[in-house]
N, C-alpha and C positions, 0 to 999 in steps of 0.2 A: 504494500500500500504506500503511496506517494507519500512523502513528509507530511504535506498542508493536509491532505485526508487524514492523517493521524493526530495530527493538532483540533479537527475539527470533532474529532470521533470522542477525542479525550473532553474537550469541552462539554460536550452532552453528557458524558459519562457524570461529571463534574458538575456541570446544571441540575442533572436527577438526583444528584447524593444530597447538594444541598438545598434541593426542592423538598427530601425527605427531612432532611435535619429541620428545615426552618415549619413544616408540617407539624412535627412531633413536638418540636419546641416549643414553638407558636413566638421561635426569637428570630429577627434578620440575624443577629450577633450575639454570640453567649458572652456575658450575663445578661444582657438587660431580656428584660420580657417584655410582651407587647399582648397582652391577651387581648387581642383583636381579630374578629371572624374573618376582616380582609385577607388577615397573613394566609387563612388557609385556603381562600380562594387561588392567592399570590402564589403560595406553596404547588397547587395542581396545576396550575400555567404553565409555570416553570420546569415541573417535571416531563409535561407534555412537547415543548419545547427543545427540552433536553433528547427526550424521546425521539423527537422527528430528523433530529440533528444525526444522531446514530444511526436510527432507520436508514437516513439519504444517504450515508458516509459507506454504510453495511451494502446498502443496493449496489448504490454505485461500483465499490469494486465486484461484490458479485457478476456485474455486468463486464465487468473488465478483465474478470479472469474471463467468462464465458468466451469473450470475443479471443482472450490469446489461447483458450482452449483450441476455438476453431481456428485459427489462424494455425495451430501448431499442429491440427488434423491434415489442415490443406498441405505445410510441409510437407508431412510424412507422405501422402498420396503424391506431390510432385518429386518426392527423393525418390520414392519408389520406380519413377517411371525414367531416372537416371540412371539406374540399374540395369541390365540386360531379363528384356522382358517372356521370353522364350526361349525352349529349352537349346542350351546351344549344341549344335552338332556339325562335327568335323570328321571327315572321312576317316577311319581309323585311330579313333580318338576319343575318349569318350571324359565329356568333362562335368563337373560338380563342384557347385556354389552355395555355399551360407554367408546371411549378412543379419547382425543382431545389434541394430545398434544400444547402445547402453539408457541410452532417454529415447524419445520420442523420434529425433532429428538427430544423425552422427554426421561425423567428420570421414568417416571412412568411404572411399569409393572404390569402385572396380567399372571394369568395360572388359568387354572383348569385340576388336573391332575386326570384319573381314579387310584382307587388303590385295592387289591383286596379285595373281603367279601363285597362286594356291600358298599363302600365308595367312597369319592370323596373329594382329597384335593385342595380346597381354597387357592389360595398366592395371595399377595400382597402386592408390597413395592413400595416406594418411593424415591428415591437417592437424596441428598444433592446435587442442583445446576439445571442448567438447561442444554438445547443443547449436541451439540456430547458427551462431557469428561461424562456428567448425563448417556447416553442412552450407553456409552460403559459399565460403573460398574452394567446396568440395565439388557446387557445381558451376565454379569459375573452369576449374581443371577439369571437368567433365568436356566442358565446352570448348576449352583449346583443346583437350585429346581430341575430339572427336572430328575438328577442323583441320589440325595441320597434315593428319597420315590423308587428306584428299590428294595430297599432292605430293604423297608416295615417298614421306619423310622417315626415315631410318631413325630408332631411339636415339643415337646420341644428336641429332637435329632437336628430334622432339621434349630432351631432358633439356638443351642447350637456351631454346624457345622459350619454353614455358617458366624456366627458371631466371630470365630476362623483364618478362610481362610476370610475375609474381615480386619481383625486387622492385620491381617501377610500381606496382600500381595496389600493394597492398601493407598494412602495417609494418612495421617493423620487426613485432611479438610477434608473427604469424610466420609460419613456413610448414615446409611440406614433403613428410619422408613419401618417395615414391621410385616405382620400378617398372620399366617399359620391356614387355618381350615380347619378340618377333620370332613366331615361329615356321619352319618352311615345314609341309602338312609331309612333302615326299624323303623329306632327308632326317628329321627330327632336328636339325640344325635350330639353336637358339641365340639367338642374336640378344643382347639384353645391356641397357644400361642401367645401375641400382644408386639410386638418391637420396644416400642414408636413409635406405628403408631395412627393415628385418629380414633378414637373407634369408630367399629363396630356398626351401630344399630339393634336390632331385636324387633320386634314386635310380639304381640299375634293376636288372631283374629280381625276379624274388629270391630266385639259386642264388644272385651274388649277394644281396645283401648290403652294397655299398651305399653310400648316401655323400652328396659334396652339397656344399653352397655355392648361391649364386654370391657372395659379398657387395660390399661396398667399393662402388666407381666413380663414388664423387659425395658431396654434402649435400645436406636436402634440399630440394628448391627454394626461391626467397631467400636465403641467407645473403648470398654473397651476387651483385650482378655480372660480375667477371667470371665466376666461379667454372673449373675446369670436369668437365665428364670422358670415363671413357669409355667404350663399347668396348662387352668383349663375346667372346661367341663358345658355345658347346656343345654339344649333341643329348637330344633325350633319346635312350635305346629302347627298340622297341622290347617294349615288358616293363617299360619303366614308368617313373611318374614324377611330376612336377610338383611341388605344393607352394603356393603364396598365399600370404596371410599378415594382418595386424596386430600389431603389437597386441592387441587384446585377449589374441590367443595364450600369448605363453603366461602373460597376469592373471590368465583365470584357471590355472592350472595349480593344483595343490601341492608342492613340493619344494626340494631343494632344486632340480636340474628340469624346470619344464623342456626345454630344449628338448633336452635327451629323450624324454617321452613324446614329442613330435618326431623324431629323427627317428625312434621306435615304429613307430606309425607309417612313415612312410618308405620304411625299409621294406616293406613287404611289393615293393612296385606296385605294376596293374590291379596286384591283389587289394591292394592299400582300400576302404571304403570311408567317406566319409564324415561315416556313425562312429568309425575309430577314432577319427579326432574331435569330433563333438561329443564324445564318449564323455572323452579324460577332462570337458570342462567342466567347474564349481562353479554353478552360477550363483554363489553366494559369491566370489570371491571377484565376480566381472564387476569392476569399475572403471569397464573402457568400451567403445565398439568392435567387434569381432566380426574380421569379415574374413572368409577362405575360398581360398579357388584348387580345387584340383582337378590338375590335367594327367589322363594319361593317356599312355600310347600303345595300342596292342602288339599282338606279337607276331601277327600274320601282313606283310607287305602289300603297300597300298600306291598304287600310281592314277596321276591323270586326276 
């Protein structure tokens, strides 16, 4: 509630007590007495007065939340629809998404855009903070991802760009861990620039059991306008699997090494399901948005 609503809520409060006091007294001011029938006419004005003063102060924000209730419904229906709205399917490939934000309206985004020559780019970032102010800079970079690969821009372009128009044109406090991959559908070839985000994991088949990160290739977006990226490139094998995800995953994980228990998860490759790592969350313990993507890639070869 505004300061002056609270100044004005408290005064009614404060008009009824001493609407009651001078009622029962039958004093304006203790001691003197005034046994006069006017006081208690005086008395019930005032408290009614009092009364109304609260009433309108009480409304009025009730009407004030109502409106940021619905204002913060219509959010969540327009974040929604920034999101990838069908199921996505790539030839040999079979991928799976959860996104939970932690209030109403998060900070966390994800895309998957087609691009042409049988590719498919990967984004995902994370905004510095939580709630509305998170989820408005969430579909600033929604909106430059989805612009600049028109014109068939390779991630370290699109970390280079976006981290240009994020320094220029937003707060200071604000910036943005994020990770671009490009993947070729026929080679497993991953093209990927990482912008101080939560390193990617990928795994080999399920017989091998290995798992590598994608790490860090530069700082997060916003930070710095000069700021240097580099692309670097890997292969996912067929049988393998990709997993990205928000820092909200490893927070909401109950342990000493959540890491380890994601890296656990997605060592089983193709096998990897995504009820395995929505398993191992405590959603007592989510005080952040949680969003995950896994890709993987079968094991029978796919052309064309």
């Amino acid at each position: 509630m505004p300061r002056s609503k609270r100044i004005v809520t408290w005064l009614g409060l404060f008009l009824q007590g001493y609407a009651l006091y001078v009622g029962i007294t039958r004093s304006l001011a203790w001691p003197s007495v005034w046994p006069r029938d006017g006081l208690i006419l005086f008395s019930w004005l005032l408290f009614a007065v009092g009364g109304l003063l609260v009433n309108a102060m009480l409304t009025s924000e009730f009407l004030r939340k109502t409106q940021m209730e619905s204002d913060l419904s219509a959010a969540q229906r327009i974040q929604r629809t920034l999101q990838p709205q069908t199921a996505i399917a790539i030839r040999g490939y079979e991928i799976d998404t959860v996104y939970r934000p932690f209030r109403g309206v998060g900070g966390d985004y994800f895309d998957v855009v087609e691009l042409p020559d049988n590719r498919t780019l990967f984004a995902m970032a994370d905004v510095a903070g939580k709630g509305m102010p998170a989820a408005l800079l969430a579909a600033n970079v929604q909106a430059l991802v989805r612009t600049i690969p028109t014109v068939d821009s390779p991630p370290l372009t699109l970390a280079r760009q976006i981290n240009q128009h994020l320094s220029r044109y937003t707060p200071d406090d604000r910036f943005v861990t994020a990770v671009f991959i490009v993947l070729s559908h026929e080679t497993g070839e991953l093209t990927y620039v990482n912008a101080g985000h939560n390193a990617p994991m990928m795994s080999g088949t399920r017989s091998n059991g290995s798992t590598m990160s994608l790490d860090a290739t530069g700082v997060p977006l916003g930070l710095f306008r000069d700021a240097e990226y580099e692309a670097r490139t890997t292969v996912l094998p067929r049988g393998g699997a990709l997993l990205l995800f928000t820092d909200g995953l490893p927070d909401s994980i109950r342990g000493e090494s959540p890491e380890a228990l994601i890296r656990a998860a997605v060592a089983a490759g193709s096998m990897t399901r995504i009820a395995d790592l929505t398993a191992i969350v405590d959603r007592q313990l989510q005080q952040d948005d949680i969003t995950i993507v896994l890709v993987k890639r079968s094991t029978a070869s796919v052309s064309g």
